[in-house]
SETOR-23567 format. One record per atom (N, C-alpha, C): residue number from 0; residue in one letter; atom name; x, y, z. Coordinates in nm, 3 decimals. Layout:
N
+-----+------+------+---------+---------+---------+
: seq : type : atom :      xx :      yy :      zz :
+-----+------+------+---------+---------+---------+
: NUM :    A :   CA :       X :       Y :       Z :
...
+-----+------+------+---------+---------+---------+
END
This chain:
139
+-----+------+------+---------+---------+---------+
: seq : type : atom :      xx :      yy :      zz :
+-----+------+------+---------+---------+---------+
:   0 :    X :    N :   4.982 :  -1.004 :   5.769 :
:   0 :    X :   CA :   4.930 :  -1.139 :   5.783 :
:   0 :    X :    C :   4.949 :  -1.212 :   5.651 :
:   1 :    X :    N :   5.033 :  -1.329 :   5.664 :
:   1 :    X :   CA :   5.021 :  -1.432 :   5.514 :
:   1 :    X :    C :   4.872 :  -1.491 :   5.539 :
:   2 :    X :    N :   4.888 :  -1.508 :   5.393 :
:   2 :    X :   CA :   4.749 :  -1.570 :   5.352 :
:   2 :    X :    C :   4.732 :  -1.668 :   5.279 :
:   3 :    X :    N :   4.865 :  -1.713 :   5.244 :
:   3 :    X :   CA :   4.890 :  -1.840 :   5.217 :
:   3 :    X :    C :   5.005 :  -1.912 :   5.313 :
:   4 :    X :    N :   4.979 :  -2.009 :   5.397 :
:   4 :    X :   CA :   5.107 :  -2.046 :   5.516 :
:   4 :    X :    C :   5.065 :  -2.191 :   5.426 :
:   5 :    X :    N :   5.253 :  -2.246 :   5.455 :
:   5 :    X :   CA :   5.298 :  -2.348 :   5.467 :
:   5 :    X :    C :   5.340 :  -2.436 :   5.557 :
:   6 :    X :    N :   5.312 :  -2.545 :   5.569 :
:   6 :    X :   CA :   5.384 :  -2.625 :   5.707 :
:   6 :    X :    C :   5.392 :  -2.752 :   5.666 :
:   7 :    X :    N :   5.504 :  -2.777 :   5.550 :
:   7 :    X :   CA :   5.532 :  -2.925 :   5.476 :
:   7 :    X :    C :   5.337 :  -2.999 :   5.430 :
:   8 :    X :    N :   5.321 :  -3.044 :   5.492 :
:   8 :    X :   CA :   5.176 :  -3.104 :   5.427 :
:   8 :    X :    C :   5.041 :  -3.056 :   5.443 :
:   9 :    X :    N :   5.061 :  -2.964 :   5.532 :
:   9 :    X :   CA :   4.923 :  -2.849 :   5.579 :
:   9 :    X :    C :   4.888 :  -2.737 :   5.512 :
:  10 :    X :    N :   4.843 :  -2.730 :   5.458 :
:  10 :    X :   CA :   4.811 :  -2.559 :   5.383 :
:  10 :    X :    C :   4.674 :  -2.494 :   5.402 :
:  11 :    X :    N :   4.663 :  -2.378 :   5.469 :
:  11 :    X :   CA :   4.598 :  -2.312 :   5.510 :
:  11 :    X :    C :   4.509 :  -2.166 :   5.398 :
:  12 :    X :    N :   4.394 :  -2.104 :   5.394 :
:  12 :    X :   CA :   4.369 :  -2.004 :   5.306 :
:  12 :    X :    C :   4.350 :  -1.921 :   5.386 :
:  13 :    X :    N :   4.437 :  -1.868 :   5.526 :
:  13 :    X :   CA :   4.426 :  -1.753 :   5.602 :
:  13 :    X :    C :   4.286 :  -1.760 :   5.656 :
:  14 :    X :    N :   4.241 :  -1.575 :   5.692 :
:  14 :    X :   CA :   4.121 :  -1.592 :   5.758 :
:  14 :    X :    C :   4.021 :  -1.636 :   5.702 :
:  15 :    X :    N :   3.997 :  -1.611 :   5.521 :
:  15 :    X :   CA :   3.871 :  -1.648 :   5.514 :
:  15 :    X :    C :   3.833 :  -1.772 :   5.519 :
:  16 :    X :    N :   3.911 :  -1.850 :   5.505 :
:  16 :    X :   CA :   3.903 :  -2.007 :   5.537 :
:  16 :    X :    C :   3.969 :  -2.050 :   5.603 :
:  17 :    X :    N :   3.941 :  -2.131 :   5.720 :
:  17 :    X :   CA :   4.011 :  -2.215 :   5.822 :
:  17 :    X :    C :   4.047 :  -2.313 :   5.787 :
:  18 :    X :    N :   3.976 :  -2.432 :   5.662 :
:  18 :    X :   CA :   4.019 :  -2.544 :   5.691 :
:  18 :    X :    C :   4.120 :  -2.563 :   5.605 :
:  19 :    X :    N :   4.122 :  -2.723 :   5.618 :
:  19 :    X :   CA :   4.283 :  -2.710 :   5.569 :
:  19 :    X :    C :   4.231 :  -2.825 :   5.436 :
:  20 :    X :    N :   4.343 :  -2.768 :   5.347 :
:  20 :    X :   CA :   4.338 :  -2.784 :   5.173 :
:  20 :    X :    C :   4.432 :  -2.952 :   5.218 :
:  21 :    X :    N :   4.321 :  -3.076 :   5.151 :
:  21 :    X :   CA :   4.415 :  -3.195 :   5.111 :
:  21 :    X :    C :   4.371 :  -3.265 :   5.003 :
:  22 :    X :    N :   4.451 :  -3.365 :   4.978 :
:  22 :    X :   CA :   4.452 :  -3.399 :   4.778 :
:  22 :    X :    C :   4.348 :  -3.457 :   4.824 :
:  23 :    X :    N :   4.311 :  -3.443 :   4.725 :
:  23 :    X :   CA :   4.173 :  -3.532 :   4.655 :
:  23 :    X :    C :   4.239 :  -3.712 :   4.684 :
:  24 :    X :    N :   4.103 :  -3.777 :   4.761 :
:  24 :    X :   CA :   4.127 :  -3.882 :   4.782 :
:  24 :    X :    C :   4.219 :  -3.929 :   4.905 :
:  25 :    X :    N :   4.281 :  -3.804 :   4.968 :
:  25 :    X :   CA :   4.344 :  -3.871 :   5.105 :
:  25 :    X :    C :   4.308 :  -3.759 :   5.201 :
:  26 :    X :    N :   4.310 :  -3.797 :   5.329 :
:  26 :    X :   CA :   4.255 :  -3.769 :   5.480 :
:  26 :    X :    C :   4.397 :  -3.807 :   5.557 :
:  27 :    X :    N :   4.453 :  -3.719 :   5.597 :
:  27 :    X :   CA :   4.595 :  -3.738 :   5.667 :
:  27 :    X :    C :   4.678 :  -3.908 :   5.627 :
:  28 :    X :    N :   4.704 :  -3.899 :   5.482 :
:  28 :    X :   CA :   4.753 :  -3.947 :   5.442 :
:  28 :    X :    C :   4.709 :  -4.101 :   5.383 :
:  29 :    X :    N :   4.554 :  -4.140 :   5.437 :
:  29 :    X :   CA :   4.497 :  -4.250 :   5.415 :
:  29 :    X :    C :   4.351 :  -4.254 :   5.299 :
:  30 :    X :    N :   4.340 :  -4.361 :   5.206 :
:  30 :    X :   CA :   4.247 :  -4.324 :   5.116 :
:  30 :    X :    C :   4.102 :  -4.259 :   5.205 :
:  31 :    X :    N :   4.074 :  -4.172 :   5.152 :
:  31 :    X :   CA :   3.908 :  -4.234 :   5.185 :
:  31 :    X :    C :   3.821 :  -4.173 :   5.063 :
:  32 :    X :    N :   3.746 :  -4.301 :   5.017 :
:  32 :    X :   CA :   3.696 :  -4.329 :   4.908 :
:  32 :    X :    C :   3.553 :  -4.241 :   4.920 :
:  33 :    X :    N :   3.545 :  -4.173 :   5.066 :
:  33 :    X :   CA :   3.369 :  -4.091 :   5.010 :
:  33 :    X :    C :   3.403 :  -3.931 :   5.025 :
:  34 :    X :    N :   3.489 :  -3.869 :   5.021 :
:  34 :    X :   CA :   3.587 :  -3.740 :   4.966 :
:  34 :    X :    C :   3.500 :  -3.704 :   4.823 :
:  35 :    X :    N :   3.472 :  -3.596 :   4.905 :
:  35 :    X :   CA :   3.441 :  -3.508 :   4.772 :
:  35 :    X :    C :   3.461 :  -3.405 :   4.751 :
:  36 :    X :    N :   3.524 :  -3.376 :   4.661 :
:  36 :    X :   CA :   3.564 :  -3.232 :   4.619 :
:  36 :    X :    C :   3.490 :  -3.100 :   4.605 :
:  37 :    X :    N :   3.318 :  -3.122 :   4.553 :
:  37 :    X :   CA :   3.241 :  -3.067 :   4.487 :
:  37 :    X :    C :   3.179 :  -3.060 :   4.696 :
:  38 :    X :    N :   3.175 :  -3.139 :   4.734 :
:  38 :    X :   CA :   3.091 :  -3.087 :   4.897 :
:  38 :    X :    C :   3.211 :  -2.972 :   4.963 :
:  39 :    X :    N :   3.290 :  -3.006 :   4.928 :
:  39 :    X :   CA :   3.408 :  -2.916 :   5.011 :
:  39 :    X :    C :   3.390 :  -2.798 :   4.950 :
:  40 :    X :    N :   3.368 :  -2.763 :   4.825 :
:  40 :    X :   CA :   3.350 :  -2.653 :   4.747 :
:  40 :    X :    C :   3.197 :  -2.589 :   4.774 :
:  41 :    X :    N :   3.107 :  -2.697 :   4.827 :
:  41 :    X :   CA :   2.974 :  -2.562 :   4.885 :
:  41 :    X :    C :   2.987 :  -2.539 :   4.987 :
:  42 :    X :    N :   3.083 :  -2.631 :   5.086 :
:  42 :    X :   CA :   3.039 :  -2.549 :   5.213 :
:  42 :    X :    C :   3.174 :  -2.450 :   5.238 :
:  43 :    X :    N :   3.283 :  -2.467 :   5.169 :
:  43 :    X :   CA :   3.377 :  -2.339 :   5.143 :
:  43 :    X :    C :   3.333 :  -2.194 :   5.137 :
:  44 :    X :    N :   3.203 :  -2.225 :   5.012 :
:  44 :    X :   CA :   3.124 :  -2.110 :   4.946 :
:  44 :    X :    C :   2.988 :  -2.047 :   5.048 :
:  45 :    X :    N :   2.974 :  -2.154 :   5.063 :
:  45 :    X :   CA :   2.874 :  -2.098 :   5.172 :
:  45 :    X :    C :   2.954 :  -2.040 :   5.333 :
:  46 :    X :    N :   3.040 :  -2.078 :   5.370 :
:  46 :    X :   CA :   3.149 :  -2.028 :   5.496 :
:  46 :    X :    C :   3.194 :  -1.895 :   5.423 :
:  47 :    X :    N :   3.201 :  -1.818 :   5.296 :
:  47 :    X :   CA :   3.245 :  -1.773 :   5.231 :
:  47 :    X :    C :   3.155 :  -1.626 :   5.267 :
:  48 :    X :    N :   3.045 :  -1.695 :   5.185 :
:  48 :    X :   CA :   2.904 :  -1.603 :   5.195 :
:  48 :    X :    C :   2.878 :  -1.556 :   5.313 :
:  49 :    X :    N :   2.865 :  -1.628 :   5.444 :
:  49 :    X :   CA :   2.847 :  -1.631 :   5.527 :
:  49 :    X :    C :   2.964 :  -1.491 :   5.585 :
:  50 :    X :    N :   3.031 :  -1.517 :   5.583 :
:  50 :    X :   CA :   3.150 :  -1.420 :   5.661 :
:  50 :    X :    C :   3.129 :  -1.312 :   5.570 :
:  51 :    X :    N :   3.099 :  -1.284 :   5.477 :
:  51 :    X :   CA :   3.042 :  -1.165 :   5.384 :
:  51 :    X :    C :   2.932 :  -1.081 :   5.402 :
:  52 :    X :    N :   2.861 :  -1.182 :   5.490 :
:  52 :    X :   CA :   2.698 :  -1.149 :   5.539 :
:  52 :    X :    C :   2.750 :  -1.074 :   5.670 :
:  53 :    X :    N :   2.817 :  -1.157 :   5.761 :
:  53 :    X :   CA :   2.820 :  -1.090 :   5.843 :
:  53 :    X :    C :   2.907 :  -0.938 :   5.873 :
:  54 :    X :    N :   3.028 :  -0.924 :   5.787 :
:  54 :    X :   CA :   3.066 :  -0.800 :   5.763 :
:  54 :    X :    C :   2.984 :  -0.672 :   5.713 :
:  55 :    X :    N :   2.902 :  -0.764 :   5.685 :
:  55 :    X :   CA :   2.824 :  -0.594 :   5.595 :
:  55 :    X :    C :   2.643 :  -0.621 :   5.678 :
:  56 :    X :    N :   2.659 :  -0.646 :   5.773 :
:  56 :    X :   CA :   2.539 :  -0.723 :   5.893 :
:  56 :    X :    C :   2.421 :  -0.648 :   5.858 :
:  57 :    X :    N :   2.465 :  -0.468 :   5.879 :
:  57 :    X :   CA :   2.353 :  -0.389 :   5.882 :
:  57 :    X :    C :   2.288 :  -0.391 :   5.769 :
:  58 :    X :    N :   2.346 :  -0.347 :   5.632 :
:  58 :    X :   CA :   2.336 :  -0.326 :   5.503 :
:  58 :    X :    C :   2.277 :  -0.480 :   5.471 :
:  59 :    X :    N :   2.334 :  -0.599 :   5.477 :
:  59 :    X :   CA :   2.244 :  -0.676 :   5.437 :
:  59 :    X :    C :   2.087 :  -0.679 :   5.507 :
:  60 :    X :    N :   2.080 :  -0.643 :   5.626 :
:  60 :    X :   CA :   1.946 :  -0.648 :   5.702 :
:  60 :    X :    C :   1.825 :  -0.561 :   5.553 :
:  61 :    X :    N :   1.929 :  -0.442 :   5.580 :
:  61 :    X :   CA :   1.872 :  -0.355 :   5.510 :
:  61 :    X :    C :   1.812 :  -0.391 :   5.358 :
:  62 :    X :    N :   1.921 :  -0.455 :   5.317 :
:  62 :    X :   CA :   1.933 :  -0.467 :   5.189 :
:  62 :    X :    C :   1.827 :  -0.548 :   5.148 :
:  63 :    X :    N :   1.802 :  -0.694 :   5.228 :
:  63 :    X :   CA :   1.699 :  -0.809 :   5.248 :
:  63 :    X :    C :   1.574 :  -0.708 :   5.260 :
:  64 :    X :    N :   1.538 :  -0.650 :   5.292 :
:  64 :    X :   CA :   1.410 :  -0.570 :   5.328 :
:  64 :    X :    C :   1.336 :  -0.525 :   5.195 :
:  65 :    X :    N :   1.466 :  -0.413 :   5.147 :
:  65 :    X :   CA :   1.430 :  -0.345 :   5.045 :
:  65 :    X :    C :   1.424 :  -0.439 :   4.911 :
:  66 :    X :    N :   1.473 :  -0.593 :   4.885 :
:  66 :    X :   CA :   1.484 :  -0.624 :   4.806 :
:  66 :    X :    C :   1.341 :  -0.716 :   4.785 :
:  67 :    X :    N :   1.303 :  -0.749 :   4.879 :
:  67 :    X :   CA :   1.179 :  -0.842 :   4.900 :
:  67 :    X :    C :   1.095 :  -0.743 :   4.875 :
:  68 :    X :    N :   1.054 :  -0.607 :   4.911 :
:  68 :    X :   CA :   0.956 :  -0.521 :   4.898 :
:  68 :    X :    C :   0.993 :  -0.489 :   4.723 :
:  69 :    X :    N :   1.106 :  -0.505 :   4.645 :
:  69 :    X :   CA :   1.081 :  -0.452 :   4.464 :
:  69 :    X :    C :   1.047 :  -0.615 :   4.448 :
:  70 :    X :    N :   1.070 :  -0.715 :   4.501 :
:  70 :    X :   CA :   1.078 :  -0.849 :   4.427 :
:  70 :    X :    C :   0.863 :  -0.836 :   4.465 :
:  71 :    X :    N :   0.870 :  -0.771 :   4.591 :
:  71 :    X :   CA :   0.689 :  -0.806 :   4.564 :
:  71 :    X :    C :   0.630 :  -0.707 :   4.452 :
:  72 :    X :    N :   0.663 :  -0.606 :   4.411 :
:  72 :    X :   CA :   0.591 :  -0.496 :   4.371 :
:  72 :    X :    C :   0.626 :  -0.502 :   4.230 :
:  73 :    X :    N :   0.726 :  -0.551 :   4.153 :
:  73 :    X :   CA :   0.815 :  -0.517 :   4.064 :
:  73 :    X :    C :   0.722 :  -0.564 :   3.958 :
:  74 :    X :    N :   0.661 :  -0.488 :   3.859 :
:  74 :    X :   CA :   0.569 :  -0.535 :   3.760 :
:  74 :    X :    C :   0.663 :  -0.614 :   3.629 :
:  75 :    X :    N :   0.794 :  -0.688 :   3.666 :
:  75 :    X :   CA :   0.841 :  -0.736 :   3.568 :
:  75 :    X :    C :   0.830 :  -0.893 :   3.577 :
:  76 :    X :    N :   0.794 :  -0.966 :   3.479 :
:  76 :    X :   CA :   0.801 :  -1.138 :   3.471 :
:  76 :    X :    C :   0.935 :  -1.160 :   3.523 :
:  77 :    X :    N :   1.035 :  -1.127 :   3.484 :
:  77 :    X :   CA :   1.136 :  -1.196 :   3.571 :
:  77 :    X :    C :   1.283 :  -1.047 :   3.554 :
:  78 :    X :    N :   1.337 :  -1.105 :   3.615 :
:  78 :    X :   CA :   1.478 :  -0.952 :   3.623 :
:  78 :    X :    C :   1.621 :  -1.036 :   3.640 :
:  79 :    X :    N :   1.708 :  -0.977 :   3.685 :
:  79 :    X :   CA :   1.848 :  -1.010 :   3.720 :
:  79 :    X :    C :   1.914 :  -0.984 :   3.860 :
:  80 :    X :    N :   1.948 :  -1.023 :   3.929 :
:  80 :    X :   CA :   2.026 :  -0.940 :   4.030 :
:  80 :    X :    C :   2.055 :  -0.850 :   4.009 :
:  81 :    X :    N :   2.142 :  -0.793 :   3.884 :
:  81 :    X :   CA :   2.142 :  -0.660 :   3.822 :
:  81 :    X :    C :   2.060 :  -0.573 :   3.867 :
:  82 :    X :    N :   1.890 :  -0.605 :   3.844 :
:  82 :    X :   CA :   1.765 :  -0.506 :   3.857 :
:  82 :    X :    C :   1.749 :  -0.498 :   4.025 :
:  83 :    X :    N :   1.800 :  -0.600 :   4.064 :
:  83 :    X :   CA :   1.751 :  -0.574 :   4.250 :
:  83 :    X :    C :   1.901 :  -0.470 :   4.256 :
:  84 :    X :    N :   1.995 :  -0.495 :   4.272 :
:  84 :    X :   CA :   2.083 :  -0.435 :   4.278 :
:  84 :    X :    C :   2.099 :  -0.274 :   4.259 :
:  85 :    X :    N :   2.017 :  -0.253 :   4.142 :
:  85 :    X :   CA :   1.977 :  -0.109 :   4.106 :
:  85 :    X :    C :   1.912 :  -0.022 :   4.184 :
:  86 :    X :    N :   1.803 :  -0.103 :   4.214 :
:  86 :    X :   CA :   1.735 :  -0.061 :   4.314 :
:  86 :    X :    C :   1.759 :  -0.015 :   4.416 :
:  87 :    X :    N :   1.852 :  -0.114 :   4.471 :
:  87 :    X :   CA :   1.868 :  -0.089 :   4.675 :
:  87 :    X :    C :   1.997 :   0.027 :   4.583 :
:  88 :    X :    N :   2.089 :   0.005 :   4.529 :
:  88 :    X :   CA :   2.154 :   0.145 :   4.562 :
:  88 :    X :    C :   2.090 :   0.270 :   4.549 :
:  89 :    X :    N :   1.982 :   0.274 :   4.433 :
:  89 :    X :   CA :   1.894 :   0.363 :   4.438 :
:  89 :    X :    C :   1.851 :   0.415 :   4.582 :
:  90 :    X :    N :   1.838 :   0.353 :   4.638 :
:  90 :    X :   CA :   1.769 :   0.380 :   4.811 :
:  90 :    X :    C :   1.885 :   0.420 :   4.872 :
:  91 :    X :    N :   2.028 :   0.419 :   4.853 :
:  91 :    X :   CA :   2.118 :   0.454 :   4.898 :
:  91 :    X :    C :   2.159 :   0.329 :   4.977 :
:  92 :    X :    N :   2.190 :   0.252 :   4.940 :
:  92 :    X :   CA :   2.257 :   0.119 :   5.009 :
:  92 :    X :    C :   2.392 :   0.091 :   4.923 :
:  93 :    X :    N :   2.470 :   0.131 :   5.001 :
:  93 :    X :   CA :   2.587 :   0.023 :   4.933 :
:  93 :    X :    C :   2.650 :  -0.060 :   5.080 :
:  94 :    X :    N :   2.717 :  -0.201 :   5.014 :
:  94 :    X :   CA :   2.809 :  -0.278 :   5.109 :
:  94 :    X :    C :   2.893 :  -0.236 :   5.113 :
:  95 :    X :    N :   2.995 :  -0.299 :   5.192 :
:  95 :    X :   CA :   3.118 :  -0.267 :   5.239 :
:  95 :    X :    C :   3.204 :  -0.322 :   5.139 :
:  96 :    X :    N :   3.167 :  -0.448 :   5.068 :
:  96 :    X :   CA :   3.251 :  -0.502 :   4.973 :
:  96 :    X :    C :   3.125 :  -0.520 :   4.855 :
:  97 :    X :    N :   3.231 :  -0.535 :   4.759 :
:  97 :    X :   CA :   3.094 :  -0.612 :   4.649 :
:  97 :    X :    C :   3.062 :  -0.723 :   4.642 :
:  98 :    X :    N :   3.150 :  -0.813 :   4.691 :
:  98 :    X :   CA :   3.043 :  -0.963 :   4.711 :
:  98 :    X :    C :   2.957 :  -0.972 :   4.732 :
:  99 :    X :    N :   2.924 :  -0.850 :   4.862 :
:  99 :    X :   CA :   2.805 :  -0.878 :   4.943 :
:  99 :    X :    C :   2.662 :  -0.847 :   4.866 :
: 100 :    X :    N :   2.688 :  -0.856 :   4.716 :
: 100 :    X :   CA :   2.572 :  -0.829 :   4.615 :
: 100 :    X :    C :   2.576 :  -0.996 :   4.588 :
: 101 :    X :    N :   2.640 :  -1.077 :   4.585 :
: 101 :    X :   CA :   2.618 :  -1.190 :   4.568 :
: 101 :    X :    C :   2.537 :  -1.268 :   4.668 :
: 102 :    X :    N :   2.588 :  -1.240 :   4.786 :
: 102 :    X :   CA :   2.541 :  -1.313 :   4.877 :
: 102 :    X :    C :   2.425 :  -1.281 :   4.933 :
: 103 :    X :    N :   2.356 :  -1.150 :   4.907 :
: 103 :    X :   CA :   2.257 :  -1.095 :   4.917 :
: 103 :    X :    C :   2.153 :  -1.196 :   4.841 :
: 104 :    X :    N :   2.193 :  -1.200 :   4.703 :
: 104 :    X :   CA :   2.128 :  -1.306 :   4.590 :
: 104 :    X :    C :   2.089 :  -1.431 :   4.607 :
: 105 :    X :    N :   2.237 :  -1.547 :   4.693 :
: 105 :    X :   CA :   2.215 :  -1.648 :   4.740 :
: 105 :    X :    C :   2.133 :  -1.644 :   4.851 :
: 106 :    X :    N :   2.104 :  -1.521 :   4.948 :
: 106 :    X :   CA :   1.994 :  -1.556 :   5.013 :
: 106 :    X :    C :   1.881 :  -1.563 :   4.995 :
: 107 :    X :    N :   1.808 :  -1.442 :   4.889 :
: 107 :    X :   CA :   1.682 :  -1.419 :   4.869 :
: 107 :    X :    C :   1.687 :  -1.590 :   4.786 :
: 108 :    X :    N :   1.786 :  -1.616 :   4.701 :
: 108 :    X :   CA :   1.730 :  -1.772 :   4.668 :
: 108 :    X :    C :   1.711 :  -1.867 :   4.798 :
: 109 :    X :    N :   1.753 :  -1.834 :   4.838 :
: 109 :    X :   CA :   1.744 :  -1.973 :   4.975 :
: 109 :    X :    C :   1.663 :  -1.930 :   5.059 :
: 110 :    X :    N :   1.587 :  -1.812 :   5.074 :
: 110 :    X :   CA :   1.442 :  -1.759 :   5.165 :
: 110 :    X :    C :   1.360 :  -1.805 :   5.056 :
: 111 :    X :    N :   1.350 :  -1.862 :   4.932 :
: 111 :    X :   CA :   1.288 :  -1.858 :   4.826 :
: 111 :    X :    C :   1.159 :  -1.764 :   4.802 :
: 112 :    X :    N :   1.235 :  -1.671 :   4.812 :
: 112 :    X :   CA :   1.181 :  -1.545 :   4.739 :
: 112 :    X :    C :   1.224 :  -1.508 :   4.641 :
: 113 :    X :    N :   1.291 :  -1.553 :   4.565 :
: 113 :    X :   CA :   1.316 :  -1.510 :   4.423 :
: 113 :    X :    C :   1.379 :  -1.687 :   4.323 :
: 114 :    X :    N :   1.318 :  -1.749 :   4.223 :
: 114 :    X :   CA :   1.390 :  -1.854 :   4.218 :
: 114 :    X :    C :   1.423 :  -1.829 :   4.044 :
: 115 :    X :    N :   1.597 :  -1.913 :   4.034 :
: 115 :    X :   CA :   1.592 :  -1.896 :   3.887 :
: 115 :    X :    C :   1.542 :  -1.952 :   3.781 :
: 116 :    X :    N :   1.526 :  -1.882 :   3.679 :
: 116 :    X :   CA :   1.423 :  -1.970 :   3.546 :
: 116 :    X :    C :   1.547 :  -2.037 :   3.469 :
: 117 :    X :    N :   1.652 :  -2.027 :   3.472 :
: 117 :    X :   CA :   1.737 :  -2.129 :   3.396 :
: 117 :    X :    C :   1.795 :  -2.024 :   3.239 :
: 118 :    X :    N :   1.768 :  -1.913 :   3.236 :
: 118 :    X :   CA :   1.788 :  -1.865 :   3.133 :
: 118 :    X :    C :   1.910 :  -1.718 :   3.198 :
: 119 :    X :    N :   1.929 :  -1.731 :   3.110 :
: 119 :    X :   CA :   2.078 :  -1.548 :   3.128 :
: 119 :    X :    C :   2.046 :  -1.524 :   3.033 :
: 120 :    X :    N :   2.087 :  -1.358 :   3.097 :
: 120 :    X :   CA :   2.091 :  -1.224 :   3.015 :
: 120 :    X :    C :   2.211 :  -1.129 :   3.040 :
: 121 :    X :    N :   2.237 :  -1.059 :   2.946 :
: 121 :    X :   CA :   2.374 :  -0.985 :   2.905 :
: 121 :    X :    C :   2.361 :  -0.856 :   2.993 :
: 122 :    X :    N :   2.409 :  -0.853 :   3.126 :
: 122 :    X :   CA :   2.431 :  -0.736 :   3.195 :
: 122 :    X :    C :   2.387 :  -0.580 :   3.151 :
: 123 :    X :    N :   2.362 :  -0.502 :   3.228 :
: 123 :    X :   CA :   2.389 :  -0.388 :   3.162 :
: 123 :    X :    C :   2.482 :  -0.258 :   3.189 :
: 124 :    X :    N :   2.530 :  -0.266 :   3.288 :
: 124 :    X :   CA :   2.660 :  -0.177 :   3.321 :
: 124 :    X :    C :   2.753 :  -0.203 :   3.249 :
: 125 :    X :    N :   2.806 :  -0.123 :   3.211 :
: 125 :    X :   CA :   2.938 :  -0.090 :   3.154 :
: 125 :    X :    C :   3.013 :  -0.202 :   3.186 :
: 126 :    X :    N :   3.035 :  -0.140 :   3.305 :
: 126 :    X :   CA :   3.174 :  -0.207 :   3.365 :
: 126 :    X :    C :   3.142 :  -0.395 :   3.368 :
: 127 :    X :    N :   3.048 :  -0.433 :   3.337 :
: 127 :    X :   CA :   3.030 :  -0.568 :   3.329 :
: 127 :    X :    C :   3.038 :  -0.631 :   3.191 :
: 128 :    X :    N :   3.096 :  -0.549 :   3.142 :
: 128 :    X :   CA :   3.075 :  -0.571 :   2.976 :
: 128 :    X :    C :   3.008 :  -0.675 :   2.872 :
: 129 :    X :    N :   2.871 :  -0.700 :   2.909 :
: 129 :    X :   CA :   2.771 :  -0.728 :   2.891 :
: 129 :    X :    C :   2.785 :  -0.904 :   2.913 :
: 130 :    X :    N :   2.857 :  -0.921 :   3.053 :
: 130 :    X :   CA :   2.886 :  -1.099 :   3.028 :
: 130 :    X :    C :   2.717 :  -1.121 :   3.122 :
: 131 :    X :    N :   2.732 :  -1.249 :   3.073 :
: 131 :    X :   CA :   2.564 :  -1.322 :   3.088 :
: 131 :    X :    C :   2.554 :  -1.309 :   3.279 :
: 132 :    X :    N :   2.415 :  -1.288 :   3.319 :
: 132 :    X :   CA :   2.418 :  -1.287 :   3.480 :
: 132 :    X :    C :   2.259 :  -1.408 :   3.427 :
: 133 :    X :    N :   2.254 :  -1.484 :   3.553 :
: 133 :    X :   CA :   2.140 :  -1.553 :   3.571 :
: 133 :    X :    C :   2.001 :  -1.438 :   3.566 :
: 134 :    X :    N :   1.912 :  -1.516 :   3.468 :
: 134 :    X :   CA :   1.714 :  -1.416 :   3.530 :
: 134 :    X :    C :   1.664 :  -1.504 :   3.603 :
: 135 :    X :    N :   1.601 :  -1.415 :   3.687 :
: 135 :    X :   CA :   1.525 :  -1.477 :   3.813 :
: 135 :    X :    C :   1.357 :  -1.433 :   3.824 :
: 136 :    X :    N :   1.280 :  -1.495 :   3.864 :
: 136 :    X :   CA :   1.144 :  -1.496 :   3.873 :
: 136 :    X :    C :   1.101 :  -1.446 :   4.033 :
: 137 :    X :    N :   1.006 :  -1.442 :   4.115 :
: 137 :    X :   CA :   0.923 :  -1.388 :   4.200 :
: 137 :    X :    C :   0.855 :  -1.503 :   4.222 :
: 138 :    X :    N :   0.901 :  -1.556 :   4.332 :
: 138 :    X :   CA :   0.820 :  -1.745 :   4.384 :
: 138 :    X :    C :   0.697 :  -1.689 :   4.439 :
+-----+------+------+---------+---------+---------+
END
């Protein structure tokens, strides 16, 4: 399967995205002045998340469960996705992909059960080599 198709002015991003990529500022070839780039880019991301959620269906069920039960109990002022993350694999959870640690994140923010304080902190796995992840609080 290509995953990038061409068809002179149509361009497509395969399955994970259906719609179709056009310049900034035109709609089959005509201005339209209320085009926005930055709306096309959340609901891309969220169609994104979404198809991520649903591949890994069970494990996120799961995952949502176990993460709300450390976000209630967790005697820390605030943590990282990092620290929920630890956890549920601790319990033996892994996804099918690793996004689905992201999107896990964007949900508990959007159940607002967990919201961010505006501050990052320097990872702690290795393999992340200590780049900044958002801290998050317990709403």
């Amino acid at each position: 399967m290509k995953h990038l198709l061409s068809n002179h002015n149509e361009t497509t991003l395969g399955p994970l995205f259906d719609g179709k990529i056009v310049k900034a500022g035109s709609v089959k070839g005509k201005f339209h002045s209320n085009f926005s780039i930055k709306d096309d880019g959340i609901q891309l991301r969220d169609k994104g998340l979404a198809q991520v959620s649903e591949h890994n269906e069970n494990w996120m069920f799961w995952a949502l469960d176990e993460a709300e039960i450390w976000v209630e109990h967790t005697l820390k002022d605030d943590f990282t996705g990092e620290d929920i993350r630890r956890w549920i694999e601790s319990e033996g959870l892994k996804p099918n992909h690793p996004n689905a640690w992201g999107a896990l994140i964007n949900t508990l923010i959007k159940r607002k059960i967990i919201v961010p304080t505006g501050e990052y902190r320097a990872m702690k796995d290795n393999t992340s080599h200590a780049r900044k992840t958002p801290v998050y609080k317990a709403k």
